[in-house]
C-alpha positions in Angstrom: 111.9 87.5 79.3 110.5 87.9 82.9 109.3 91.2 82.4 107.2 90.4 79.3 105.9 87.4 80.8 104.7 89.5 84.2 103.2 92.0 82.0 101.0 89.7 79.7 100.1 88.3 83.2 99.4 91.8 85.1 97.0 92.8 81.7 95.2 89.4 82.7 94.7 90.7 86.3 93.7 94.1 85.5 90.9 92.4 82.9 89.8 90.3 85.4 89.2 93.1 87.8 87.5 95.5 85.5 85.4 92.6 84.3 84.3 92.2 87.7 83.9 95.8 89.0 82.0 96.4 85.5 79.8 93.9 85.5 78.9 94.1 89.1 78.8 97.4 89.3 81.0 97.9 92.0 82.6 101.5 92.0 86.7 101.4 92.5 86.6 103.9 95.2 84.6 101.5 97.4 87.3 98.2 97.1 90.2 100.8 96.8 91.6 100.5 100.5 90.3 96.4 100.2 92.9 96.0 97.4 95.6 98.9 98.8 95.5 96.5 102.1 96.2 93.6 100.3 98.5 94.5 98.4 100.5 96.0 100.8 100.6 92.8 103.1 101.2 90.7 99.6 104.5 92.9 98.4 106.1 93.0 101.9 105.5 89.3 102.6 106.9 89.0 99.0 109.8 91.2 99.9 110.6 89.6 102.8 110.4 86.1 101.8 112.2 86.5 98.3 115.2 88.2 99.7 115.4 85.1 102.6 114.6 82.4 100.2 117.4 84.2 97.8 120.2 84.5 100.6 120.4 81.4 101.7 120.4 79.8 98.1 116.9 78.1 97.8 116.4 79.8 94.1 118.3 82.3 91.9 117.3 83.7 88.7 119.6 83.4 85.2 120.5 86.8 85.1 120.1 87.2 81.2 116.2 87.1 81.4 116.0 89.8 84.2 116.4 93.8 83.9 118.4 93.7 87.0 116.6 96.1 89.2 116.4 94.6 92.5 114.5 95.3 95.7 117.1 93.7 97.8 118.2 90.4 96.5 114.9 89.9 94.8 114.4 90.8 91.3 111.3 93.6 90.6 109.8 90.7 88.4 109.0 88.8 91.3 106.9 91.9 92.4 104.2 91.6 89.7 103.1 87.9 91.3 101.5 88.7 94.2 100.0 91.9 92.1 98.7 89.8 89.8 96.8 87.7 92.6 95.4 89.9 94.6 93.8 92.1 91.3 93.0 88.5 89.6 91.7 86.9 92.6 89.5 89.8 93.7 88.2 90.4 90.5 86.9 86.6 90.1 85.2 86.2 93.5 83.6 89.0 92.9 82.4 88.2 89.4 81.2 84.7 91.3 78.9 87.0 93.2 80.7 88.1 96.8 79.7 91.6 98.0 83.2 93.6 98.4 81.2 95.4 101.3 79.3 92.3 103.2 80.2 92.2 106.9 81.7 89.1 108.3 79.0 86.9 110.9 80.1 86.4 114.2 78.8 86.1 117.7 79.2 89.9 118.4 77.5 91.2 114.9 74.4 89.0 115.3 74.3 90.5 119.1 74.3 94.0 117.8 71.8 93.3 115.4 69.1 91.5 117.6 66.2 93.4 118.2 
């Protein structure tokens, strides 16, 4: 039940992103290591956090709706949240116009760029 559920979800989140990297005409390549990053920090947090929040009885998951692979004590379902995010949530600010490649504005970047 899980696993359907993440799927419909994870279809969502992939839309959303090739919405956005269509429209915009943003080429994958150049938000691949943006979105490798991010997800990265999102599963181990995920990992980390699940398998704490698990152990010391916070939540547990009826095992009849699960396929019972496990990455520790968390189910793999729990996996395709923070998947989901990161490829939804990137996809829609870009769509509402942010440049995957703008440089951030601080003190030192204005000093570089001062005549």
């Amino acid at each position: 039940m899980f696993l359907e559920l993440s799927l419909w979800f994870s279809a969502a989140a992939v839309l959303m992103l090739a919405a956005a990297l269509l429209l915009r005409r943003i080429p994958l390549r150049r938000v691949a290591g943006q979105l490798a990053a991010a997800l990265g920090v999102m599963l181990v947090l995920t990992a980390v956090f699940d398998n704490l929040m698990i152990y010391v009885g916070l939540f547990d998951y009826g095992q009849h709706t699960l396929t019972g692979v496990r990455i520790g004590l968390a189910p793999i379902e729990d996996f395709f949240y923070p998947v989901c995010a990161v490829l939804f949530v990137s996809g829609l600010w870009w769509l509402l116009g942010a440049d995957p490649q703008a440089q951030e504005t601080t003190p030192e970047t204005i000093a570089r760029s001062a005549p």
